[in-house]
N, C-alpha and C positions, 0 to 999 in steps of 0.2 A: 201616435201609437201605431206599430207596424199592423196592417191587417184590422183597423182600426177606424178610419178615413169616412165619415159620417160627409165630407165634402163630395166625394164618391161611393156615396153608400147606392146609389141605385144599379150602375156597372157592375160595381163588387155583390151585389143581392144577385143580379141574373146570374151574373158563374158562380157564385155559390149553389146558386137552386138547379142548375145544367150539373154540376157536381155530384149534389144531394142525387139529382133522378140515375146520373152514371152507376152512383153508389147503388140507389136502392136497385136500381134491375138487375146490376152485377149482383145482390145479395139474392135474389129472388130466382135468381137462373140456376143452383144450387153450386155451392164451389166446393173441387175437391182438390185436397192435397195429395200428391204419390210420393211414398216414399223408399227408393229404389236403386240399388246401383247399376241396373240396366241403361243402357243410352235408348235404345229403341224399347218402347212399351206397347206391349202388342193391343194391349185392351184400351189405350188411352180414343184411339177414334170411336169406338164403340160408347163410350162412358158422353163424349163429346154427344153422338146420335141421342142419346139417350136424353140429351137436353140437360147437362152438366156442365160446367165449366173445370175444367183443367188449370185448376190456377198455378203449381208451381211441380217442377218434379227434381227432389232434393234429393240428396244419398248421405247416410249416417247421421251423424249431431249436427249436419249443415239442415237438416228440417227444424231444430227449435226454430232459430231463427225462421224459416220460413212460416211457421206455426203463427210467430206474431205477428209477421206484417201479411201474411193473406187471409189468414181468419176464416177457414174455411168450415166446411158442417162440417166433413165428411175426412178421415184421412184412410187410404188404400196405402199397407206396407209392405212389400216383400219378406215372407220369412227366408230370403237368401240374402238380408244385408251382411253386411263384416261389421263385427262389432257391435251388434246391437242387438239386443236379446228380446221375443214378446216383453217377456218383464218392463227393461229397460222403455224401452213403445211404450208401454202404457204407465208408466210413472212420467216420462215427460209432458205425456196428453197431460196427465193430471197435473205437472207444476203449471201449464198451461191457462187449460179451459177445463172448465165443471162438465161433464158427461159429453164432452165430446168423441162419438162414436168411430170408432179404427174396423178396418175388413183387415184380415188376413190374407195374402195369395201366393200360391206357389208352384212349383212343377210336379208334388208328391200328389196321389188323388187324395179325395176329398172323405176320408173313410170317418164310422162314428167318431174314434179313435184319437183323431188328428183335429175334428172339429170338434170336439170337447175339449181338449189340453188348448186349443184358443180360443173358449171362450173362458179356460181356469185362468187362462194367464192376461186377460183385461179385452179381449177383442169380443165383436161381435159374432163374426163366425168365417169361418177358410170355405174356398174357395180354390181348385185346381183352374191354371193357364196352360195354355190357352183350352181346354176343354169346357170349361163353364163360365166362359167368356157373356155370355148372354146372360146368364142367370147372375153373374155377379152383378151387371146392370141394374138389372130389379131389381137387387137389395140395395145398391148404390141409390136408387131412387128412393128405394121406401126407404131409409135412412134418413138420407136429404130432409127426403116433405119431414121431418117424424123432430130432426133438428129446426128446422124453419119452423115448424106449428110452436115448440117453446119456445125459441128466440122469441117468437113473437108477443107467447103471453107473458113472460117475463118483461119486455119492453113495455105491453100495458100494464102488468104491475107495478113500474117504476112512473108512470104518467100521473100528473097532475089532474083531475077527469075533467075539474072545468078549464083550464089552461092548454093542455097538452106538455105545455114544460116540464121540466123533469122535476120528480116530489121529495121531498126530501132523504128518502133511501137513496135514489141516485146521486143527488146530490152529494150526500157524505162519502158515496164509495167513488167518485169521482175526486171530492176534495183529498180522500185518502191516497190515490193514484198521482195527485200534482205531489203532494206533499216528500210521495216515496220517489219521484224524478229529480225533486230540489235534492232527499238527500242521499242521490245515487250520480246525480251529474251535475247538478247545480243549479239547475235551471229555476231562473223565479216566478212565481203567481201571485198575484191579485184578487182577492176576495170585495168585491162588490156586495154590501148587504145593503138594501131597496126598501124603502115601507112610505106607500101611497099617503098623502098629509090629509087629512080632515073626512079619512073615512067614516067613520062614524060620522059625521054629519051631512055624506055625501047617501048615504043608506037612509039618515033619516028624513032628509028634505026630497030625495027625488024616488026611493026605494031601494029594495035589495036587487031588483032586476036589472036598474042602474047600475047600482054598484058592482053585480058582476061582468056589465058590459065596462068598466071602468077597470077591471081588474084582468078583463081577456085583451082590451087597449093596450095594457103594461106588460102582459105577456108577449102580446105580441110584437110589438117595440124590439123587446128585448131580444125575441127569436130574429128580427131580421136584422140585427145588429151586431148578433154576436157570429166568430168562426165557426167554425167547425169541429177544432178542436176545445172552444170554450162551452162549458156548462149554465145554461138559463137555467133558476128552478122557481116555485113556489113553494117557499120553506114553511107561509102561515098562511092565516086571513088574507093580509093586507100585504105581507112580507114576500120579497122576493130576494134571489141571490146571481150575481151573475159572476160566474170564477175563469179569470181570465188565466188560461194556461201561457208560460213563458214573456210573460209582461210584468216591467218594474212598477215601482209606487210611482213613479214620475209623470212616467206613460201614462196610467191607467187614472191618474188625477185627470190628467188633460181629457182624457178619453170619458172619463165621468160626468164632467162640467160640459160636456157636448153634450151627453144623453140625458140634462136636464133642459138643456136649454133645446131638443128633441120635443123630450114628452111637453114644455110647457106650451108650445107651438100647436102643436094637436088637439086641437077640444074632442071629447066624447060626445057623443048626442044625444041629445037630450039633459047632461048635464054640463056642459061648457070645458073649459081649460082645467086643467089638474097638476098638480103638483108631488114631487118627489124629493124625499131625506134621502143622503146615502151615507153610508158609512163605510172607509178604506182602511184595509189592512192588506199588506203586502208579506211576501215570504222572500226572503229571510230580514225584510227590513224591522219589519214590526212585530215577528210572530217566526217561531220554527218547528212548529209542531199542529197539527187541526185542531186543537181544543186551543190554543191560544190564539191563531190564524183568526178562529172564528167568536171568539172572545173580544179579541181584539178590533173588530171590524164591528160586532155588537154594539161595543163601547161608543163606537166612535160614531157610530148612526144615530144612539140617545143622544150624543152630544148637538150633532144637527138637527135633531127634533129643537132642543130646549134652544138652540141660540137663534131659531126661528122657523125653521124649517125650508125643504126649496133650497139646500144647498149642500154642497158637498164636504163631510166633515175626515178627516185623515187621521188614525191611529196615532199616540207616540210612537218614538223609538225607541228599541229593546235599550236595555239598560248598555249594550256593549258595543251596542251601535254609536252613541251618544258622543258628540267630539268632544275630546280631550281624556275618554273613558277609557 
């Protein structure tokens, strides 16, 4: 399985986690988008001082695009684009990202007049250049901090408290995000469903404080195994899910039967070696839709409980998959 490689799982952990900290300080340093048909932007040093990052500077419908692959807090637009209207700016934020905050700026001053018709039309507030060059600053920060402080509770609301994994909200609007790639480009995913074998009896021979160091074991397993792009979550008790983005039912077999033959290897302390069902379904092998995706991967995890558990059990195929169908 590509990006998969449990045989070089420690090389591929440190750049992953060299990655992860790239990510997280680029996300902490506050990023803004410009959007501009300027070539020279007088305020962009100043926004930089101010301890922002400048991540891209776009002109017209060439910022959607830049909207999703820089993900910034913050977008600064000119109201001297061509072609694009306040309105326009603030309907694309919104097909975008949920309340992501836009400044207005421009060459006209900055009269009640002018900052009221931009904050009717979706913006936070205008802004004369180069004369309130500074002052846009400040709001460019207090912005920033103001999107970082929700990113961040929103990300604890999506957390697992004892895990850190992601809880089953995330988990489903991520499976909903593979689902809507398979049916816009093709691409396929893998639904991993996880349930720890003989918990109950693991809770009542050694206790529950056990049992939750047995269950933060499997989480953790699963965080340093999985991409970047793949989803770890804790969907129950004992249940966990791991959704491999862009990976066939083939792959992700092989890729399965390694992360039991992982976790069996690892004892927990105090209670010894531990064991794992899984249950596979794949998109578009076994399932084409997240209620059947996940139905189907269900299925197939009971089915590995009942023929012994400690093994990995595979969805059928859709009826039209089926040879000679």
């Amino acid at each position: 399985m590509v990006g998969f490689s449990f045989e070089q799982v420690r090389p591929l952990r440190a750049k992953a986690r060299e990655e992860k900290s790239a990510a997280k300080a680029s996300r902490e340093h506050g990023r803004v988008l410009l959007i501009t048909d300027e070539l020279y932007v007088p305020y962009r040093a100043t926004l930089e001082s101010a301890g922002l990052e400048v991540v891209d500077v776009s002109a017209g419908v060439a910022a959607l695009i830049s909207l999703r692959r820089s993900r910034p807090h913050l977008v600064i637009a000119s109201t001297a684009i061509k072609g694009l209207s306040t309105e326009d700016l603030s309907r694309m934020l919104g097909q975008t990202q949920d309340g992501l905050p836009m400044i207005l700026v421009g060459v006209e001053a900055s009269t009640a007049e002018r900052r009221q018709a931009a904050i009717a039309g979706g913006a936070f507030d205008y802004f004369q250049i180069p004369a309130e060059i500074e002052l846009l600053a400040l709001r460019a920060k207090q912005l920033v901090t103001l999107r970082q402080t929700m990113d961040r509770l929103q990300a604890e609301g999506d957390l697992d408290h004892l895990t850190g994994l992601a809880n089953r909200r995330r988990f489903r609007a991520a499976l909903s995000r593979e689902l809507e790639r398979w049916h816009r480009y093709g691409a396929p995913c893998t639904l991993l469903m996880l349930d720890i074998d003989f918990m109950k009896t693991i809770n009542d021979r050694y206790g529950h404080l056990s049992g939750d160091a047995v269950i933060r074991h499997i989480a953790s397993t699963l965080s340093k195994v999985s991409r970047n792009n793949d989803t770890a979550a804790r969907v129950g008790g004992e249940e966990f899910a791991l959704l491999l983005a862009g990976i066939s039912d083939a792959k992700a077999e092989s890729a399965a039967k390694r992360l039991l033959a992982i976790l069996a290897e690892q004892p927990v302390e105090g209670v010894g070696n531990i064991t794992v069902s899984i249950g596979l379904a794949a998109c578009p092998t076994h399932a084409n839709s997240e209620r059947t995706l996940y139905a189907a991967s269900d299925k197939a995890l009971y089915v590995a409980k009942n023929e012994g558990r400690n093994r990995v059990a595979v969805a059928p195929l859709m009826q039209e998959n089926l040879p000679g169908v």
